[in-house]
N, C-alpha and C positions, 0 to 999 in steps of 0.2 A: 730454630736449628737443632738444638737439644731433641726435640720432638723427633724431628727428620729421622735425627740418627737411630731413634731408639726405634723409630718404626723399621727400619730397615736392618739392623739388628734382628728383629723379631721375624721379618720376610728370609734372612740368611740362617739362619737357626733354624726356622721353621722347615727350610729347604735340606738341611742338612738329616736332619730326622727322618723329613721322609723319604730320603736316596739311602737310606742306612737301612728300615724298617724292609725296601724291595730289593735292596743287597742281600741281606740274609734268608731272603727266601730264595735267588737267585743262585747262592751260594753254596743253600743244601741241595738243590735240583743238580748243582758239578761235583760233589762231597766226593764221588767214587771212581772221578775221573783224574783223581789227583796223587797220581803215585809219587812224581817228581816234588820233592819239599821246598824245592826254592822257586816253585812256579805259585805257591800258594800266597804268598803278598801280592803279585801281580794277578791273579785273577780275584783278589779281594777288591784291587782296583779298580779292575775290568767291570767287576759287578756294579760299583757305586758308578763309577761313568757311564753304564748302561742305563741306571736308573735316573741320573742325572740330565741325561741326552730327553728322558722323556716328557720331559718339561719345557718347554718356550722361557727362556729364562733374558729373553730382549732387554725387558723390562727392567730388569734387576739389573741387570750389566748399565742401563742407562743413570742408576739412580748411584750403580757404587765408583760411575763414573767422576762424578758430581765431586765426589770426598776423595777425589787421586788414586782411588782401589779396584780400578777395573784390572782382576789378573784372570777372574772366571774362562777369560776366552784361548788361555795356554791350560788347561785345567786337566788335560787328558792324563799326564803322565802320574799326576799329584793330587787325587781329587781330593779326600778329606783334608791331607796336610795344607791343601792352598784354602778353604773352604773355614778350617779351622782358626787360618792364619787372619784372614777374614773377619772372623769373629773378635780373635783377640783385639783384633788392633779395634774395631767398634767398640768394645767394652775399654777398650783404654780412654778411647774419644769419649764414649757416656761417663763413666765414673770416675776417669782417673786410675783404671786400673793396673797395674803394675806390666809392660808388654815385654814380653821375650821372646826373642825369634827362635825358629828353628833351627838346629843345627842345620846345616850346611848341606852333610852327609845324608841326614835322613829326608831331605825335602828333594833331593834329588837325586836319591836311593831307585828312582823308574829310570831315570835318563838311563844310569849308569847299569843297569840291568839291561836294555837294550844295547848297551853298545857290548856287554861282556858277551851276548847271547850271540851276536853280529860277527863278535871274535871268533866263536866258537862253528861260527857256519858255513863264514865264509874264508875265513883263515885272519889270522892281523893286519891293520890296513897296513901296505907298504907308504912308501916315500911318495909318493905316487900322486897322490887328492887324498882329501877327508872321508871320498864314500868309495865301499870297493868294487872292483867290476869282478862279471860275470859273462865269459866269452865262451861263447858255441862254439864246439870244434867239428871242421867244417871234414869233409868226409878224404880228402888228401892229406888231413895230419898225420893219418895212419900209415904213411907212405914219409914223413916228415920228420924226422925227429928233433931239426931244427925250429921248427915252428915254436911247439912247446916249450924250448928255451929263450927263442926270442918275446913268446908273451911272458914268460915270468921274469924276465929278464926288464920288460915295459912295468913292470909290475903288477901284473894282474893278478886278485887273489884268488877265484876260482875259474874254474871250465866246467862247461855243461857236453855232456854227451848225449845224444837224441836217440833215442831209440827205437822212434819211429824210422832211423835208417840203419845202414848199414845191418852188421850182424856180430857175431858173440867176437870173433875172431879181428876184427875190425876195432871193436871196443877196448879187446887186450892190449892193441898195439897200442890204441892212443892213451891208453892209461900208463902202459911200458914206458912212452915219449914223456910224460908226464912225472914219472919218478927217476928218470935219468935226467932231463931237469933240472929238479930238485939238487942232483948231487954235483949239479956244475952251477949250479945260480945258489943254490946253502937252502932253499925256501921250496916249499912242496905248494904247489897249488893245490887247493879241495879240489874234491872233482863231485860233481852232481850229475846223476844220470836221470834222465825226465824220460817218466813212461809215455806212451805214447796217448793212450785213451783211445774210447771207442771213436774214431775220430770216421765223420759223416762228410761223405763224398758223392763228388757224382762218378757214375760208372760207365759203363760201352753209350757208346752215341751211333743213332741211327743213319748211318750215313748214306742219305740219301740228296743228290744234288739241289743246293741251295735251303736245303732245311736246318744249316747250322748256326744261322746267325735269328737274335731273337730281338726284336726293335721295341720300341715302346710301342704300347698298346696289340702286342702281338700274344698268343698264348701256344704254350706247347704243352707236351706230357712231362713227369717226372712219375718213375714207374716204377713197382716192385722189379726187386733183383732175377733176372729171368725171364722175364714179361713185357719185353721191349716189341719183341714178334706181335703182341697182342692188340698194340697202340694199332688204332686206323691208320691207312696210309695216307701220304699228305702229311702229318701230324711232325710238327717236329717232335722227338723222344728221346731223352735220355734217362738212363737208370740212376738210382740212390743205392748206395752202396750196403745200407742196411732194410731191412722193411720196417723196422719197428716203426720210426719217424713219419712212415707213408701210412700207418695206419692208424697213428694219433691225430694225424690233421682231419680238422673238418674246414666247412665252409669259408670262407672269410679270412683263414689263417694265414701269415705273412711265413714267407720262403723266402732265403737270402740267401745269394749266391755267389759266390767270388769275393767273400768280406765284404757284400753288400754293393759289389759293382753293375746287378742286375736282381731288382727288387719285383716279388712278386707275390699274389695271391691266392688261394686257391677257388677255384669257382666250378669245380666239377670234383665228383669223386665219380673213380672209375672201377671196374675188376682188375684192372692193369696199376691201378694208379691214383693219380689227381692228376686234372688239368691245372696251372697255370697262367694268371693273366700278369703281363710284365708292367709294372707303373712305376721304376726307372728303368732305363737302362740308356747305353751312351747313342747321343742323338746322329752322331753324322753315320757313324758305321753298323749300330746295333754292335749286342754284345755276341760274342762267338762263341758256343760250349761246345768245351771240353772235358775231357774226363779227369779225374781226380781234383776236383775245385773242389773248397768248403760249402758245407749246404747249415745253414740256420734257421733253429727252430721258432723262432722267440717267443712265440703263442701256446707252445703246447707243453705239458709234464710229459719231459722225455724219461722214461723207465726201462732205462739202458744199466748194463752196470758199468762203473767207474772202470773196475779192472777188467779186459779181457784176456784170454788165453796166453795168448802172446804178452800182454804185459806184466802175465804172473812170473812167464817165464822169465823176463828181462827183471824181473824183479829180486831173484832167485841171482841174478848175476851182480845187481845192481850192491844187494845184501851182502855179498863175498868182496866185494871191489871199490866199491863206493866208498862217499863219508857219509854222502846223504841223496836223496830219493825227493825228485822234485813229481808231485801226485795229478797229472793233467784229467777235466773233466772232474775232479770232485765235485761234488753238492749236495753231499746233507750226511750228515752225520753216522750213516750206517757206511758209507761210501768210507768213512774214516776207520770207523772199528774195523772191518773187513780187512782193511791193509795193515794195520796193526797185529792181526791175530797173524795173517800171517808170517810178517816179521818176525813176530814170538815163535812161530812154526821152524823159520829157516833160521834164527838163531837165537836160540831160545835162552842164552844167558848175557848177550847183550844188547839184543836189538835198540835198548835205550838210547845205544849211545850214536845210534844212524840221527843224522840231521832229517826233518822230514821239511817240503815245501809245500804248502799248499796252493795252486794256479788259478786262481778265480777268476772264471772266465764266465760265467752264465749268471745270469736273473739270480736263480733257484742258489748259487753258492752265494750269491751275495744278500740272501737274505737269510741261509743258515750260517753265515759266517762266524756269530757269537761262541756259537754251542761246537760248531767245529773248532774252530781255536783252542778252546779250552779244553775240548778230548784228545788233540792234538801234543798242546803245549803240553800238557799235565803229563804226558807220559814219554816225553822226547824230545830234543833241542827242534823247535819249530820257525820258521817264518813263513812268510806271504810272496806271492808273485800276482802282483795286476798284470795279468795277463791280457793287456787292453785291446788287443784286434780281435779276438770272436767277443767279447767283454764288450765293446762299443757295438758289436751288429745285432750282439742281441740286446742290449737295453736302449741303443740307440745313441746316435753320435751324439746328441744335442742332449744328454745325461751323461756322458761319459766323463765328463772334467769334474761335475760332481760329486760321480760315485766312487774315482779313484781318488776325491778327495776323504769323504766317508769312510776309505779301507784305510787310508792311511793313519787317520784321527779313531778310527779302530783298534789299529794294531799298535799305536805309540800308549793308547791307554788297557790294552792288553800287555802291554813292555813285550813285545816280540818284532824281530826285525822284519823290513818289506823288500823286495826287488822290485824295481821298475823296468818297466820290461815291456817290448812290440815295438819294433820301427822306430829303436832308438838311433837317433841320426842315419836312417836310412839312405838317404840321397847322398852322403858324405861316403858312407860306406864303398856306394856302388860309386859315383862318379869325383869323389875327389873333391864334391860341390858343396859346404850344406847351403839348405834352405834357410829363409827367419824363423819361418813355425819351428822348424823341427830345433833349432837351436834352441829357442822358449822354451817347448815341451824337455829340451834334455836338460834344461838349468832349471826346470821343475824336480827332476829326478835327483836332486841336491836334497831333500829331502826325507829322501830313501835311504835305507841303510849300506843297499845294491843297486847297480844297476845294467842290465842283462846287453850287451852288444853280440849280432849277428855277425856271420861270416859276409867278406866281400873285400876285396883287390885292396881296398884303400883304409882297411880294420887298424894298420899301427898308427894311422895318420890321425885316426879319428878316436884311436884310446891317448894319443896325444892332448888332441883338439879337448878332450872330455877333462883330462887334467888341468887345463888351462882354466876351464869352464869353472869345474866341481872347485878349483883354489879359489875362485874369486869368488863362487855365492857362498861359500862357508862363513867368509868376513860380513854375509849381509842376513843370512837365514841359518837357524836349527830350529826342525822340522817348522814347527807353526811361530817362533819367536823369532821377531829381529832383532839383530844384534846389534843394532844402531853402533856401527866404528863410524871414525870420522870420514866426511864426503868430500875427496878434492876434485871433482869433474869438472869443477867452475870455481 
């Protein structure tokens, strides 16, 4: 048994060395992205859980199973502190050696880092649930001044304003509803303004009778902007509302249309275009295009920029009014600097202190996520939005539960807060109804530090419903740990 221990001893030791040796190298590659001093313990951790993560450590979890010591698999928030603790207690078991716990404070110094960063973003949780919401304000707030009193009144800690609608003047009012408010409920809601991104549409449709509906196994065009005249006749045709995207696909490359309600291929390149061949789409009716539907890339390095024009300018507004700037369309690390510098442009003595969100929505953000976080974090109060409906069309539905697991077990070992967020209790929303899934999927978002509710008729019923929800998995779940309270169901 002696044996056992020491060998295993020497497996966790050994493990610790060399997640420390690829931390430090990891560590000077972020050295200059670290203005913020109280992000640099949490990205020491970040580094060690990255290096940590690159190991298959099954094994090891089964054998420190064995001696009552399996804690490696909550390890994100604490890596060396749990790692070290690890240690000790085996050197107690081999020699007898004297074991002292950690304090208290410093062993979960990460939790408490996220929850202060969480305060800071999305305002203090109210009375309300354990996690706080985040509600879209729907385009008749601006008209409402009641509205905003009765969500902060439900307890909501912040509101997101879209920028993809409305306009500057629209924005004013529901921020004005927002800080009047405040001075009738005692409590200001954050307010997050989310730029819009270069966001990929279809555009004019060829209306020509009976060429609108597209069935499986049918193919039509998708066409440079202007170039609709050029499609053969016959063809069904609709345009993409940027070119770039038409002229990264080749052969073979998957098109997804409508959040993936009509899936297709490309099997032609044209001077107009590509052809498309449809391998879903809905069997009794065929799907019907329209204009302004999402289009997805998932095959191809889209080399769009993050910001466009219009989002400079909303950003310019967003800088003067906001607390913080939710960043749609990011993916890779220049896409960050970019928005940054100009923060420091529009106000250049405290852009710090704007919250920033990052929305991970594509392939490409979810594989530069590390390196974004940290040039993020390191220089501004940050979190995460799983942005999980273009996020599932391009990585694919049957990946999505595990990648929004990956961002979360990310970001709790980054110590940066998450929103949860897309068609959170959607069906409740609109009819009053939910669903089972989407209940699951909301008592998933108990995990998150936020989580994002859409506009719809039945929004108080269901920031209700979510209170009820987020009280009861708190007694069962924080983030990846259960909390084993007692079970009276039987």
């Amino acid at each position: 048994m002696t044996d056992d221990l020491i060998e295993l001893r020497r497996e966790v030791g050994a493990l610790r060395e060399t997640i420390s040796r690829a931390a430090v190298v990891r560590l000077e590659a972020w050295r200059d992205w670290m203005d913020c001093e109280d992000f640099a313990a949490s990205a020491e951790n970040f580094a060690h859980y990255l290096a940590l993560r690159r190991h298959d450590i099954r094994p090891l979890q089964r054998k420190l199973m064995r001696f009552g010591l399996s804690s490696l698999g909550r390890v994100e928030s604490k890596v060396l502190p749990e790692l070290d603790q690890v240690i000790a207690i085996l050197d107690a078991l081999i020699d007898g050696a004297q074991f002292a716990p950690a304090s208290e404070a410093a062993f979960f110094a990460g939790q408490n880092r996220i929850s202060e960063r969480a305060r800071r973003i999305f305002g203090p949780l109210t009375d309300h649930g354990p996690v706080g919401l985040l509600v879209t304000m729907p385009s008749i707030s601006a008209q409402d001044p009641g509205f905003c009193e009765k969500l902060a009144a439900a307890g909501v800690e912040a509101v997101r304003i879209n920028c993809a609608h409305d306009d500057p003047e629209i924005w004013r009012r529901m921020i004005a509803h927002v800080d009047a408010a405040a001075g009738t409920v005692g409590r200001r809601m954050k307010i997050l303004m989310d730029l819009a991104g270069p966001k990929i549409r279809t555009g004019a449709l060829r209306d020509e009778k009976g060429q609108k509906r597209v069935r499986l196994g049918d193919s039509f065009a998708l066409c440079f902007p202007g170039r609709l005249g050029m499609v053969p006749s016959g063809q069904p045709a609709i345009e993409c509302s940027l070119a770039e995207p038409i002229e990264a696909l080749a052969l073979g490359h998957r098109v997804f249309v409508d959040d993936g309600k009509l899936s297709t291929r490309v099997i032609a390149r044209e001077d107009w275009g590509v052809k498309l061949h449809a391998e879903i789409a809905p069997l009794e009716k065929g799907y019907k295009l329209k204009p302004e539907k999402g289009l997805n890339f998932p095959d191809c390095a889209l080399n769009i920029p993050a910001l466009t024009e219009a989002d400079q300018e909303a950003l310019r507004f967003a800088a003067e009014h906001a607390d913080g700037i939710e960043f749609s369309f990011v993916q890779e690390l220049q896409d960050v600097e970019l928005l940054q510098s100009l923060l420091a442009e529009i106000r250049p003595d405290d852009w710090h202190e704007l919250s920033l969100v990052l929305k991970i929505e594509t392939e490409r953000a979810v594989r530069n996520l590390p390196d974004m976080l940290v040039r993020a974090a390191g220089r501004q109060p940050t979190a995460v939005m799983i942005a999980r409906g273009d996020l599932a069309v391009e990585i694919g539905f049957a990946r999505l539960a595990e990648i929004q697991e990956e961002i979360l077990w990310l970001c709790e070992a980054a110590q940066v807060p998450v929103i949860w967020a897309t068609q959170v209790l959607e069906s409740f929303l609109k009819t009053g109804l939910p669903t089972r899934g989407e209940m699951t999927d909301a008592a998933m978002g108990a995990r998150a530090e936020c989580v994002m509710l859409n506009k719809g008729p039945y929004l108080f019923e269901a920031i209700g419903e979510l209170d009820h929800l987020f009280g009861r998995m708190a007694t069962h779940m924080n983030k990846k740990t259960p909390q084993l309270r007692a079970l009276k169901s039987w």
